[in-house]
Each structure stands twice: as C-alpha cells, then as structure tokens.
C-alpha positions in Angstrom: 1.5 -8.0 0.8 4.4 -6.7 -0.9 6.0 -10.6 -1.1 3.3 -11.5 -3.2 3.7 -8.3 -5.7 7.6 -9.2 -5.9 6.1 -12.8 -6.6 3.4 -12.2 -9.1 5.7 -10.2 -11.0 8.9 -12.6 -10.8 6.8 -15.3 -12.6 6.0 -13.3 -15.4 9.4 -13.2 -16.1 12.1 -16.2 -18.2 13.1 -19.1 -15.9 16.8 -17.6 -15.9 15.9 -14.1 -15.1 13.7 -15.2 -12.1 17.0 -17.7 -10.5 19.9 -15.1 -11.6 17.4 -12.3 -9.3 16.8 -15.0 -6.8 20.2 -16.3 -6.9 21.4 -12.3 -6.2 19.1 -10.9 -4.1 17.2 -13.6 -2.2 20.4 -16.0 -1.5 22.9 -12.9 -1.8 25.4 -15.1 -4.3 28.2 -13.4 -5.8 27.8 -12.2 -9.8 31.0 -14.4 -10.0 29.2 -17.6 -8.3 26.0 -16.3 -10.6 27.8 -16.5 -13.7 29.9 -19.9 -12.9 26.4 -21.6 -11.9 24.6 -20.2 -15.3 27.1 -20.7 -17.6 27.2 -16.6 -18.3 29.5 -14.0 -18.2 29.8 -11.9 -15.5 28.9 -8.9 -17.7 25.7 -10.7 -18.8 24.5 -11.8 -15.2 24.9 -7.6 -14.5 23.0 -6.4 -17.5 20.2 -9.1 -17.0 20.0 -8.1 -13.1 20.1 -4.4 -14.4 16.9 -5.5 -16.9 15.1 -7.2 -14.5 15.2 -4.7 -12.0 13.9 -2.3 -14.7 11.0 -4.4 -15.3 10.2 -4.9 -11.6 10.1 -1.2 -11.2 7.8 -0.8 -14.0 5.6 -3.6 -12.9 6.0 -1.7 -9.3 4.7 1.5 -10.8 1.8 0.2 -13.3 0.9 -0.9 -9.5 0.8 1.9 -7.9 3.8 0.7 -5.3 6.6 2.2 -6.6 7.1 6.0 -5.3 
C-alpha cells in the first residue's frame, strides 16, 4: 500500500531527515520541540522538512503515485 511507498522511500533517506519527518508528521511535535530534541535551529528543522518533502514527492512521482 501507500504505508509501504512512504516507508521504502523514508529509508533511503539520512537517519536525521527520516526522525525530524517522523518526529513532525507521524508524532505531530512542534518545530520548536524538533529543534530542542536535534540540537538544530528552528530554521534548519523547516528547510530540512521543506527538502524532504521535496524528495518524497519526487520519489512519489518516479512512482507513478503522485498526481
């Protein structure tokens, strides 16, 4: 299903992108309570979660899932 496309794709991805995503949009945490737990900026969490969703999207599309 569409859980294991999100999944196949979040492990092709760095360790900190994959928990910063997961920390955001699997266990809804704040960007503040992101950036405390990573040790980043709250500027850096955004732009990484900005990338990653970028490269989800493409991975999406190559795919054939994203419309």
């Amino acid at each position: 299903g569409l859980g294991d496309v999100y999944k196949r794709q979040l492990e092709t991805v760095d360790k900190n992108k994959r928990i910063i995503f997961l920390r955001r949009y699997w266990y809804s945490d704040s960007i503040k309570d992101i950036s405390e737990r990573m040790q980043m900026s709250e500027s850096a969490v955004k732009v990484t979660l900005h990338r990653t969703r970028k490269e989800l999207r493409r991975y999406l599309e190559s795919e054939g899932l994203y419309l």
